[in-house]
SEMI-455741 format. One record per atom (N, C-alpha, C): x, y, z; residue in one letter. Coordinates in nm, 2 decimals. Example, Ala and Ser with C-alpha at 12.3 -4.5 7.8 and 13.67 -1.06 7.14 Angstrom:
<sites>
east = 1.32 north = -0.57 up = 0.78 type = A
east = 1.23 north = -0.45 up = 0.78 type = A
east = 1.32 north = -0.33 up = 0.78 type = A
east = 1.28 north = -0.22 up = 0.71 type = S
east = 1.37 north = -0.11 up = 0.71 type = S
east = 1.29 north = 0.00 up = 0.79 type = S
</sites>
This chain:
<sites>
east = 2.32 north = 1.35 up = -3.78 type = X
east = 2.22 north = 1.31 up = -3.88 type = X
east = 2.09 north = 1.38 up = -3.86 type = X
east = 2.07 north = 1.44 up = -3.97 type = X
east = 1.93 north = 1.50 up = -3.99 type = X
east = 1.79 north = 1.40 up = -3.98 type = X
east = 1.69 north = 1.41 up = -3.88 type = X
east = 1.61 north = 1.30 up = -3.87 type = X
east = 1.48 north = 1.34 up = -4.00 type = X
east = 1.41 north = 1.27 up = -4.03 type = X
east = 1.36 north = 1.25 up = -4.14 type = X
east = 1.26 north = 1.16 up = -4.07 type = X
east = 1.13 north = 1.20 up = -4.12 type = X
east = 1.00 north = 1.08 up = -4.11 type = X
east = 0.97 north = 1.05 up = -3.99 type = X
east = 0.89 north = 1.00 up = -3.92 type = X
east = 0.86 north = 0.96 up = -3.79 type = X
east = 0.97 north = 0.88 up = -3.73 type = X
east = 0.99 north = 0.87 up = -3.61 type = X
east = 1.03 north = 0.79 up = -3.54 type = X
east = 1.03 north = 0.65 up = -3.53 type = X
east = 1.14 north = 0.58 up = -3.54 type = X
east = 1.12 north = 0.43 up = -3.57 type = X
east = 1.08 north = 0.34 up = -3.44 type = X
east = 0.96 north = 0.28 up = -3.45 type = X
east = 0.89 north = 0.20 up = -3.36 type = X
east = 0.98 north = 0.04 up = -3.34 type = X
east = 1.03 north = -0.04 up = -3.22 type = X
east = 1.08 north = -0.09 up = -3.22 type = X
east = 1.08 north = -0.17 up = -3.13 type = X
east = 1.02 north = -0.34 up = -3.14 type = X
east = 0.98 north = -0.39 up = -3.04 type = X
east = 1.11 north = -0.49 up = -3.01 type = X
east = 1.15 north = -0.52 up = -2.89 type = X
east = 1.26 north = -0.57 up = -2.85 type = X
east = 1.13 north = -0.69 up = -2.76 type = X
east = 1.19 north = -0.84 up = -2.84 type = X
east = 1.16 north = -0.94 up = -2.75 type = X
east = 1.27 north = -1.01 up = -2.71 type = X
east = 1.26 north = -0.96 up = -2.58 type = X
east = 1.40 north = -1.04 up = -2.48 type = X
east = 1.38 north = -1.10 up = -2.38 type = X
east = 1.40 north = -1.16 up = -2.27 type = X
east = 1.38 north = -1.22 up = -2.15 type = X
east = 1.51 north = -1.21 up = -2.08 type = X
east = 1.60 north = -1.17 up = -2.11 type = X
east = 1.73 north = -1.14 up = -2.05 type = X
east = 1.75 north = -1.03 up = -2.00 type = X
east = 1.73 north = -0.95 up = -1.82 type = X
east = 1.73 north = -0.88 up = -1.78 type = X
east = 1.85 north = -0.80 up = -1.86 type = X
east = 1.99 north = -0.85 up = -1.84 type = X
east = 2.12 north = -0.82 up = -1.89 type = X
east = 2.12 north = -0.76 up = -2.02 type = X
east = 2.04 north = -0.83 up = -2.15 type = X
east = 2.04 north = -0.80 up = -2.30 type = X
east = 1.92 north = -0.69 up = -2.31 type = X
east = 1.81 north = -0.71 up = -2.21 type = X
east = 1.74 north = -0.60 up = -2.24 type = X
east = 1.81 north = -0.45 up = -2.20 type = X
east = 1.88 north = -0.47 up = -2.08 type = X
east = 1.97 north = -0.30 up = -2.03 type = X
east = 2.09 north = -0.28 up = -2.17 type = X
east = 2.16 north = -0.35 up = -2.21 type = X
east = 2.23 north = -0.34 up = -2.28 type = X
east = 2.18 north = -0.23 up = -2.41 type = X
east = 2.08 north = -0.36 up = -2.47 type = X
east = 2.00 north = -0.30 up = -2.59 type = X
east = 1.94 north = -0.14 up = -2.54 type = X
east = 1.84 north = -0.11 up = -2.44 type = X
east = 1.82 north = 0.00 up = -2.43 type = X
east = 1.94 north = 0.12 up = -2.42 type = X
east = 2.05 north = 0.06 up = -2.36 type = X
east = 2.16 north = 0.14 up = -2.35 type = X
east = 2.24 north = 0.11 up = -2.51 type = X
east = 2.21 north = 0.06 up = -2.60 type = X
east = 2.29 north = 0.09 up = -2.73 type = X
east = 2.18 north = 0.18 up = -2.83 type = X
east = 2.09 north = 0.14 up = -2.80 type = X
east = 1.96 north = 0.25 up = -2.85 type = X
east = 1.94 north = 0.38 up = -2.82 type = X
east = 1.99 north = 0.42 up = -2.72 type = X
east = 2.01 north = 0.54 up = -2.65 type = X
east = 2.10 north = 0.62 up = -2.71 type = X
east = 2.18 north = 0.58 up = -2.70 type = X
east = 2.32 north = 0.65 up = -2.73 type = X
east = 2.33 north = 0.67 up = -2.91 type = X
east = 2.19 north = 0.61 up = -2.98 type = X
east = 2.22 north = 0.63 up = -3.10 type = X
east = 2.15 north = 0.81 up = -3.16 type = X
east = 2.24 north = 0.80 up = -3.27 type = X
east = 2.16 north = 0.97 up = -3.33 type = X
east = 2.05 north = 0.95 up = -3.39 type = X
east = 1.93 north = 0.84 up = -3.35 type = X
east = 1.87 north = 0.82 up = -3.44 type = X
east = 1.76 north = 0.83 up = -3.34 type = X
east = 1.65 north = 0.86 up = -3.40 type = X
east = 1.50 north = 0.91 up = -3.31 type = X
east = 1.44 north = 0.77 up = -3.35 type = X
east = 1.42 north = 0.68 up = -3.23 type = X
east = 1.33 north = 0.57 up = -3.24 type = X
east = 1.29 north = 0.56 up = -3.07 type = X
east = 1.17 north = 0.42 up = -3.06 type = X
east = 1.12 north = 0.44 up = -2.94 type = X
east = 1.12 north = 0.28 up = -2.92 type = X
east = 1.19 north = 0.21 up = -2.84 type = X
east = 1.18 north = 0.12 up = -2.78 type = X
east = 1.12 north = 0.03 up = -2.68 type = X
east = 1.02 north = -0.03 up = -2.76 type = X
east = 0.93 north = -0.10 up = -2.67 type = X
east = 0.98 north = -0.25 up = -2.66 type = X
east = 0.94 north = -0.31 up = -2.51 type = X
east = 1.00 north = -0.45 up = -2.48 type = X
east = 0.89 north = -0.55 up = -2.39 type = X
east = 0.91 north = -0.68 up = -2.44 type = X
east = 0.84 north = -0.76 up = -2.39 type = X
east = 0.90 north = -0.87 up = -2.37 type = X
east = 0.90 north = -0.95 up = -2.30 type = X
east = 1.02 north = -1.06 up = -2.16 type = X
east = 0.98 north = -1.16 up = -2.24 type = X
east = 0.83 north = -1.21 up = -2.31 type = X
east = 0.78 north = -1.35 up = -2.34 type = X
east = 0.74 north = -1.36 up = -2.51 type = X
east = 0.72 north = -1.48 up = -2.53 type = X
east = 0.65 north = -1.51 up = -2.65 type = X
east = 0.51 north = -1.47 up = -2.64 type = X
east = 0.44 north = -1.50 up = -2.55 type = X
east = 0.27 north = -1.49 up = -2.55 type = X
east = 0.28 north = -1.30 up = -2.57 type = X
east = 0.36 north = -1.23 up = -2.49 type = X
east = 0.32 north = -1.08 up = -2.46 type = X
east = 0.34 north = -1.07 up = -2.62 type = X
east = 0.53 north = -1.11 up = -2.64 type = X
east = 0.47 north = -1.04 up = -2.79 type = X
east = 0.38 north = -1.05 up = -2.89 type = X
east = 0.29 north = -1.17 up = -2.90 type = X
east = 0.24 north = -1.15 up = -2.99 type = X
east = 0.08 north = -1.10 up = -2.94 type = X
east = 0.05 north = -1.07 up = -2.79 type = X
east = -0.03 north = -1.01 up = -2.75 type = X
east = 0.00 north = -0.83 up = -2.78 type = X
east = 0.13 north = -0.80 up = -2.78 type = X
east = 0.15 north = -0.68 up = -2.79 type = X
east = 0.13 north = -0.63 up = -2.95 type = X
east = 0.16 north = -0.77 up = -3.04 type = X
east = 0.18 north = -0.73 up = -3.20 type = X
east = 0.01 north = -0.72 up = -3.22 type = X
east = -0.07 north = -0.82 up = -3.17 type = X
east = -0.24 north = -0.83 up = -3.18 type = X
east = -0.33 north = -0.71 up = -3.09 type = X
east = -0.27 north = -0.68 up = -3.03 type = X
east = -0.28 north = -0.60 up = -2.96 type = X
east = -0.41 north = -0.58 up = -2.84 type = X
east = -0.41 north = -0.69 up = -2.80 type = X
east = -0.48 north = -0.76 up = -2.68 type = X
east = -0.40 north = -0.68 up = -2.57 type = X
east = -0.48 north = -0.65 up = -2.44 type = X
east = -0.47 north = -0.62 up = -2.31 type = X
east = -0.32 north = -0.68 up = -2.28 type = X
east = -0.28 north = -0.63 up = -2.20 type = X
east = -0.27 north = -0.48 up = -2.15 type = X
east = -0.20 north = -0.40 up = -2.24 type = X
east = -0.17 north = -0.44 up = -2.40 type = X
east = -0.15 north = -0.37 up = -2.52 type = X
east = -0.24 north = -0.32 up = -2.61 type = X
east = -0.34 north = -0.32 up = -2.59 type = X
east = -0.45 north = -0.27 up = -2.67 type = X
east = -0.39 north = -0.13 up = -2.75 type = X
east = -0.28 north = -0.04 up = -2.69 type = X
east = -0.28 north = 0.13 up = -2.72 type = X
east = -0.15 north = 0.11 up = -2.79 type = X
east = -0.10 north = -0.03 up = -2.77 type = X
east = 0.01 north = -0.06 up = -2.86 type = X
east = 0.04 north = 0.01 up = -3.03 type = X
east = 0.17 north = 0.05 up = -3.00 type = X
east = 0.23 north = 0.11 up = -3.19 type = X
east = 0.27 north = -0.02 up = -3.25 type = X
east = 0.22 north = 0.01 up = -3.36 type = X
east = 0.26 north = -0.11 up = -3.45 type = X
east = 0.42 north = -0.06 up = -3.46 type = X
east = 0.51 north = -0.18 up = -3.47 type = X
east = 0.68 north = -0.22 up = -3.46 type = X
east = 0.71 north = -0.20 up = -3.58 type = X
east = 0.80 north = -0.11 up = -3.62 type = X
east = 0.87 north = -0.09 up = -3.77 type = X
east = 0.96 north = -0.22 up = -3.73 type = X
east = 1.05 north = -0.28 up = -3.66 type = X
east = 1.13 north = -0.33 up = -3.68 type = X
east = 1.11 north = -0.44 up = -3.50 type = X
east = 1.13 north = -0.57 up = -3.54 type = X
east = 1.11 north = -0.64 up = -3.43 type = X
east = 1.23 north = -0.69 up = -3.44 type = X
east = 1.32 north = -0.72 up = -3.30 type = X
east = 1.38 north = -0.78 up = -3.26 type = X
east = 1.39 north = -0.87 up = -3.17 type = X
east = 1.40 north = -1.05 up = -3.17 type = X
east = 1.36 north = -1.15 up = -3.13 type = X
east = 1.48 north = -1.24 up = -3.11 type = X
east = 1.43 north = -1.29 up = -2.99 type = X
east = 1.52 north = -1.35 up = -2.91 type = X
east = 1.47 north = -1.50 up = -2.96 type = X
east = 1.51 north = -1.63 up = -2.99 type = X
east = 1.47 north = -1.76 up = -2.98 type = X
east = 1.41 north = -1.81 up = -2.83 type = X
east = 1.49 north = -1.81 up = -2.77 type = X
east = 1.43 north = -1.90 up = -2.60 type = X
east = 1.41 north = -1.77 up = -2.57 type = X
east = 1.27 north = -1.83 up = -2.57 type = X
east = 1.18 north = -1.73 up = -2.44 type = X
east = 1.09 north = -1.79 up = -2.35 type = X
east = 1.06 north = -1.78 up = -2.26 type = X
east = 0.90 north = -1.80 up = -2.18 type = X
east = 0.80 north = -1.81 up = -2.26 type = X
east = 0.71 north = -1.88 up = -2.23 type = X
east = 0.57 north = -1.90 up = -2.26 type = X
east = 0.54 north = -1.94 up = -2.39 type = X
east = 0.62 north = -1.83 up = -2.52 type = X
east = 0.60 north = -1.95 up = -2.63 type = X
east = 0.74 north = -1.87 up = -2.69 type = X
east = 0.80 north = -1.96 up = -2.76 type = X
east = 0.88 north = -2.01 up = -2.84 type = X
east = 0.92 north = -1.89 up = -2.88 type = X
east = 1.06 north = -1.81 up = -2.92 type = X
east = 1.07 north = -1.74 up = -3.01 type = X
east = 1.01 north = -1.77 up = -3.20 type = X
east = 1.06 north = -1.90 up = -3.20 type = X
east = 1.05 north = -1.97 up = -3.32 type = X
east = 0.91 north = -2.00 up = -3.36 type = X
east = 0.80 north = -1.98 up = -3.29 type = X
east = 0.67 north = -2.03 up = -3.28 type = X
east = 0.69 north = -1.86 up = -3.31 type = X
east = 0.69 north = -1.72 up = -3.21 type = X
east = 0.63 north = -1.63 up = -3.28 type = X
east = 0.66 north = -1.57 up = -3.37 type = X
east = 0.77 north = -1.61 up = -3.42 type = X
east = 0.81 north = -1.59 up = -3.59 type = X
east = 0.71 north = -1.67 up = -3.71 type = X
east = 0.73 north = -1.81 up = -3.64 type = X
east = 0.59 north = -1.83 up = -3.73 type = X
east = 0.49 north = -1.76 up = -3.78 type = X
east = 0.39 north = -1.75 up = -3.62 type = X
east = 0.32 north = -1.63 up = -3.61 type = X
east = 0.31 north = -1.54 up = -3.74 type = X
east = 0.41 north = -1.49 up = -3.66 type = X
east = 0.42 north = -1.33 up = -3.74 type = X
east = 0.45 north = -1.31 up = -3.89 type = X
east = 0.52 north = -1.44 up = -3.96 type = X
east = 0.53 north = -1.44 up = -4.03 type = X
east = 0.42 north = -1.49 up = -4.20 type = X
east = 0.34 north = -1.60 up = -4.08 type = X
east = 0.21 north = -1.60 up = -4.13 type = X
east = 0.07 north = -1.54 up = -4.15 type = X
east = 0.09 north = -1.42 up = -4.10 type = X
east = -0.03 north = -1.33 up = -4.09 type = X
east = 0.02 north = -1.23 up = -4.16 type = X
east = -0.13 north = -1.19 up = -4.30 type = X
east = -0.11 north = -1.08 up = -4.41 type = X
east = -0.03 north = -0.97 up = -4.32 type = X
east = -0.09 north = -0.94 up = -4.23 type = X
east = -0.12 north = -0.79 up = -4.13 type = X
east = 0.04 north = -0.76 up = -4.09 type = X
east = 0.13 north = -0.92 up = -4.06 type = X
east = 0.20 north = -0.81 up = -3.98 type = X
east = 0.36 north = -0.89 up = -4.05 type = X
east = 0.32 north = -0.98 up = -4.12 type = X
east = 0.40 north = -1.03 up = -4.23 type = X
east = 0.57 north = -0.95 up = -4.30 type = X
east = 0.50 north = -0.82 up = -4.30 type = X
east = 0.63 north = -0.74 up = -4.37 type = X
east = 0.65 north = -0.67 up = -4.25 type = X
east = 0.66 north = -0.71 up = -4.14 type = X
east = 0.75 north = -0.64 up = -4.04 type = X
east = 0.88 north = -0.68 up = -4.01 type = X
east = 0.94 north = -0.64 up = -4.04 type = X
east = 1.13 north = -0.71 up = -4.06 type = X
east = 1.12 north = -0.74 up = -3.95 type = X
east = 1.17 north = -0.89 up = -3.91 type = X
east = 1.20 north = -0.91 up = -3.77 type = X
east = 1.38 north = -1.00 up = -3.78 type = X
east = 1.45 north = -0.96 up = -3.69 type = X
east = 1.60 north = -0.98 up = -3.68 type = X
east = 1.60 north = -1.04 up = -3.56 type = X
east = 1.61 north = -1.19 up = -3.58 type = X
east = 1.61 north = -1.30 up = -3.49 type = X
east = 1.79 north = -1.28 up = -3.38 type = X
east = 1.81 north = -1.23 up = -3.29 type = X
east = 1.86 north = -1.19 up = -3.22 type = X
east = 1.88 north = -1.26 up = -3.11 type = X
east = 1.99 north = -1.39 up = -3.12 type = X
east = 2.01 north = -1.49 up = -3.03 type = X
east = 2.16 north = -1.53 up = -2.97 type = X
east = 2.11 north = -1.58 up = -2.83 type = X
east = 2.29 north = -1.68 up = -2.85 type = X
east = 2.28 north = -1.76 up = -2.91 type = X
east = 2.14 north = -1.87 up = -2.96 type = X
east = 2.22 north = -1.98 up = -3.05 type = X
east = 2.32 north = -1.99 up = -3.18 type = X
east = 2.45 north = -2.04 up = -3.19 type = X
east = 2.47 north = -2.01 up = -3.34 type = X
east = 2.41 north = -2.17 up = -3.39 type = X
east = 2.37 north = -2.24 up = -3.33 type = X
east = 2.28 north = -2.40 up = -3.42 type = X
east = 2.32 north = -2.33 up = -3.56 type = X
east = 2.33 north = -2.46 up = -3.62 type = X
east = 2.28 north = -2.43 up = -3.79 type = X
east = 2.15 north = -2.47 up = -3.80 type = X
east = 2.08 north = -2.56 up = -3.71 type = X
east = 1.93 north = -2.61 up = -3.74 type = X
east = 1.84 north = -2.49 up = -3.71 type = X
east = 1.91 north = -2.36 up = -3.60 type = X
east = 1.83 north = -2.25 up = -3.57 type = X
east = 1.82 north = -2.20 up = -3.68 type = X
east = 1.95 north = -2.17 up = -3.74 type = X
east = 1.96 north = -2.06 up = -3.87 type = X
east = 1.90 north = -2.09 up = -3.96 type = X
east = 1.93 north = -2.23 up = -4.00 type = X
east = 1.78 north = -2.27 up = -4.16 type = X
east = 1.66 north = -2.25 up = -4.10 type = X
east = 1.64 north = -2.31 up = -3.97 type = X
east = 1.45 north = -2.33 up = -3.92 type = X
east = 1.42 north = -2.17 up = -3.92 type = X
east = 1.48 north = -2.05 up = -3.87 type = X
east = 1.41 north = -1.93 up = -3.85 type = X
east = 1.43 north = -1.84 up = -4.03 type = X
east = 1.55 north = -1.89 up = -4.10 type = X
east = 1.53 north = -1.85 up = -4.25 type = X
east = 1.42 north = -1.90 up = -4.33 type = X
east = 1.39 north = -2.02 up = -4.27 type = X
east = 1.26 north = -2.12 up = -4.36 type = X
east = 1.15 north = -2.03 up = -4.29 type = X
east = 1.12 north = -2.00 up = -4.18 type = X
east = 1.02 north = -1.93 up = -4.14 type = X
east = 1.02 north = -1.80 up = -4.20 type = X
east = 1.10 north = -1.73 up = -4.24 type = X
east = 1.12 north = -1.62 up = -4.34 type = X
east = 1.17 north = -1.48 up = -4.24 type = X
east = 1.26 north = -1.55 up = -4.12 type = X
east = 1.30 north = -1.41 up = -4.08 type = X
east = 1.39 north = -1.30 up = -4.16 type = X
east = 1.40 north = -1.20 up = -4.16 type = X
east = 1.45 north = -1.10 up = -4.22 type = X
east = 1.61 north = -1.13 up = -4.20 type = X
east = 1.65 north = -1.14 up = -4.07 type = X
east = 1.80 north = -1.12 up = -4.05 type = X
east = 1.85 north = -1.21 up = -3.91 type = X
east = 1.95 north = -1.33 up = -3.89 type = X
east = 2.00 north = -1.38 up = -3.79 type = X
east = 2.13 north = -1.32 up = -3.74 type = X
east = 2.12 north = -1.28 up = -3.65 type = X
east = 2.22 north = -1.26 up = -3.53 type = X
east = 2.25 north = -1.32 up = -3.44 type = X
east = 2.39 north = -1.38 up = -3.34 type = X
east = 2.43 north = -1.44 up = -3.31 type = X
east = 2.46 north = -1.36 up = -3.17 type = X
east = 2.45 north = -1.34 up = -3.09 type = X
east = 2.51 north = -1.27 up = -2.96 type = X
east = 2.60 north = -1.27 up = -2.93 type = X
east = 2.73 north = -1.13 up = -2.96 type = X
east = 2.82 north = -1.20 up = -2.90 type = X
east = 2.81 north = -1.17 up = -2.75 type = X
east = 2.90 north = -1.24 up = -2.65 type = X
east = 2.91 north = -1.22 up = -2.49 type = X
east = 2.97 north = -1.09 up = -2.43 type = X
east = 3.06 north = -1.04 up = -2.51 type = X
east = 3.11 north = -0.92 up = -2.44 type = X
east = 3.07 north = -0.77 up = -2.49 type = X
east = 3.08 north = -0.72 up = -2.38 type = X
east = 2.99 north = -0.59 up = -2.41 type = X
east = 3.02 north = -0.48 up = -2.54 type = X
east = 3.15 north = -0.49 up = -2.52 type = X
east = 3.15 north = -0.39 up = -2.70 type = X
east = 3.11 north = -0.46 up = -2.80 type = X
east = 3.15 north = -0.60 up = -2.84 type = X
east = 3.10 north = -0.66 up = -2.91 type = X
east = 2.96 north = -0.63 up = -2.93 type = X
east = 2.87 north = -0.66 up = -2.79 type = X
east = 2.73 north = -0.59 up = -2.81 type = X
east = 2.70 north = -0.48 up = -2.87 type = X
east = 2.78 north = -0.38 up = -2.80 type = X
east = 2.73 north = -0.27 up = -2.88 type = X
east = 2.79 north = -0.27 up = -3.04 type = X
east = 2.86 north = -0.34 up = -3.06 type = X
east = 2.91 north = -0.30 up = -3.23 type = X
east = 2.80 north = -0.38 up = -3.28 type = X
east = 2.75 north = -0.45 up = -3.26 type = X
east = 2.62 north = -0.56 up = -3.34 type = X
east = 2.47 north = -0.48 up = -3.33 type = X
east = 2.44 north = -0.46 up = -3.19 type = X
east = 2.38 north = -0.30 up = -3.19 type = X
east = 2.37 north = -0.20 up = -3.28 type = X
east = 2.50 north = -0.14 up = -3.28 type = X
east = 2.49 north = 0.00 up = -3.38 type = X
east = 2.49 north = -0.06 up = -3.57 type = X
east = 2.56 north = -0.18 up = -3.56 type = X
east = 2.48 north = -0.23 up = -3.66 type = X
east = 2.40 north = -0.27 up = -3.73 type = X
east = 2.28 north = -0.32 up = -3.64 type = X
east = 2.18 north = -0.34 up = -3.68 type = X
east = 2.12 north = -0.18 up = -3.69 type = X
east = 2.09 north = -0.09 up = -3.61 type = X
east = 2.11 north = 0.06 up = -3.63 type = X
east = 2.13 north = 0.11 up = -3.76 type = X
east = 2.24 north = 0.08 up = -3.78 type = X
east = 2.32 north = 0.18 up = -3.94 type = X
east = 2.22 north = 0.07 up = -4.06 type = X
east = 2.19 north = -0.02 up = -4.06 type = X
east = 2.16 north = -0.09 up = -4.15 type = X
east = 1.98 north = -0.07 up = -4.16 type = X
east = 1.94 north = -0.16 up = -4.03 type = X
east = 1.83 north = -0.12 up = -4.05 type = X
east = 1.67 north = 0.01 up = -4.03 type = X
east = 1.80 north = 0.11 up = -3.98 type = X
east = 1.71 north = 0.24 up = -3.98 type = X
east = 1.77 north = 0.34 up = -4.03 type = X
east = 1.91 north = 0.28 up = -4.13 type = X
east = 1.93 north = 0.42 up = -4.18 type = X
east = 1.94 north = 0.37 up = -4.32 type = X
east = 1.99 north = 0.25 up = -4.37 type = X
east = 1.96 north = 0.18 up = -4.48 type = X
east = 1.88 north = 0.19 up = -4.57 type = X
east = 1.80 north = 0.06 up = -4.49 type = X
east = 1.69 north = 0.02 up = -4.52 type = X
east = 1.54 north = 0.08 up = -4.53 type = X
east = 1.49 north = 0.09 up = -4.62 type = X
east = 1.33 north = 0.13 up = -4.63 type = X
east = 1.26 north = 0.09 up = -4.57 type = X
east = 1.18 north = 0.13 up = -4.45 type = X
east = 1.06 north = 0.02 up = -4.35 type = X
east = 0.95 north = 0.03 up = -4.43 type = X
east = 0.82 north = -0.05 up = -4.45 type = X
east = 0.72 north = -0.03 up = -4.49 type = X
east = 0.64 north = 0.10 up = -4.35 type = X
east = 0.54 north = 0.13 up = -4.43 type = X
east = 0.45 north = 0.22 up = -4.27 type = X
east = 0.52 north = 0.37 up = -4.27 type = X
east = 0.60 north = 0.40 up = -4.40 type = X
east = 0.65 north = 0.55 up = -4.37 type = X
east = 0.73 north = 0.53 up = -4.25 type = X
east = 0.83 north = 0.45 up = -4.22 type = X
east = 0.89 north = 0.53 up = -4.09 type = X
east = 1.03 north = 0.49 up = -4.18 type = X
east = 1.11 north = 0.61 up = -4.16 type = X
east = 1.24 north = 0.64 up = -4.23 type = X
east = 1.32 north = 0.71 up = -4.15 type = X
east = 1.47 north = 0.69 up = -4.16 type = X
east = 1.54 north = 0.79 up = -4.11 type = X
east = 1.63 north = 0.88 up = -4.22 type = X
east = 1.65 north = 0.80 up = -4.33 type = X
east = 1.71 north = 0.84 up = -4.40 type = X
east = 1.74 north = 1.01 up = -4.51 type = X
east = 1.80 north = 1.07 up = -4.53 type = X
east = 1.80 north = 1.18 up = -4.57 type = X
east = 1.72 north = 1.23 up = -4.72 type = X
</sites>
């Protein structure tokens, strides 16, 4: 694939030593020019999205990926967040969990996430949900902010 447009910015909020190697290793392997930035907690990310210390030089995220249970605050609190502020509002974020709850699924749809995912446990599975989100949301999909892959 011929790359097109800048490189897609892409903040990965995980707390799973295991899900974050995986993800860097299905992101890697893709033909697509993006840059993968990661943060373990709720407070970092949304210090990293506001861009408070030690994020101050932080890229704004074409595309957030969010874990539910995290440290310090809530995945579900920084969807809130993010979803209630003009500024960062249209940043597609793809809530990216093991819960399958149905209470998770309506509570983070009512909060207006973009897309729910389900984790599966074994590793190809991983990567096919990976390259999924991939084909869909950076080769698809239009990001706001000029960042495109598409031809």
């Amino acid at each position: 694939m011929e790359q097109i447009g800048r490189p897609i910015e892409i903040l990965l909020v995980e707390d799973s030593p295991g899900d974050i190697r995986l993800t860097r290793e299905a992101f890697l392997e893709a033909k697509i020019s993006n840059h993968l930035e990661v943060v373990t907690d709720g407070a970092a990310a949304l210090d990293y999205l506001y861009r408070r210390q030690p994020y101050a030089a932080a890229t704004r995220p074409d595309l957030i990926l969010l874990d539910l249970n995290l440290p310090k605050r809530d995945g579900r609190e920084v969807l809130q967040v993010i979803k209630s502020d003009p500024d960062l509002a249209r940043i597609p974020v793809v809530v990216l969990t093991t819960s399958g709850s149905v209470e998770d699924i309506e509570n983070t749809y009512n909060l207006h996430a973009n897309c729910y995912i389900t984790k599966p446990v074994d590793i190809d599975s991983f990567f096919e949900v990976t390259r999924s989100i991939e084909d869909f949301w950076l080769c698809v999909v239009t990001l706001p902010n000029g960042a495109s892959q598409k031809p």
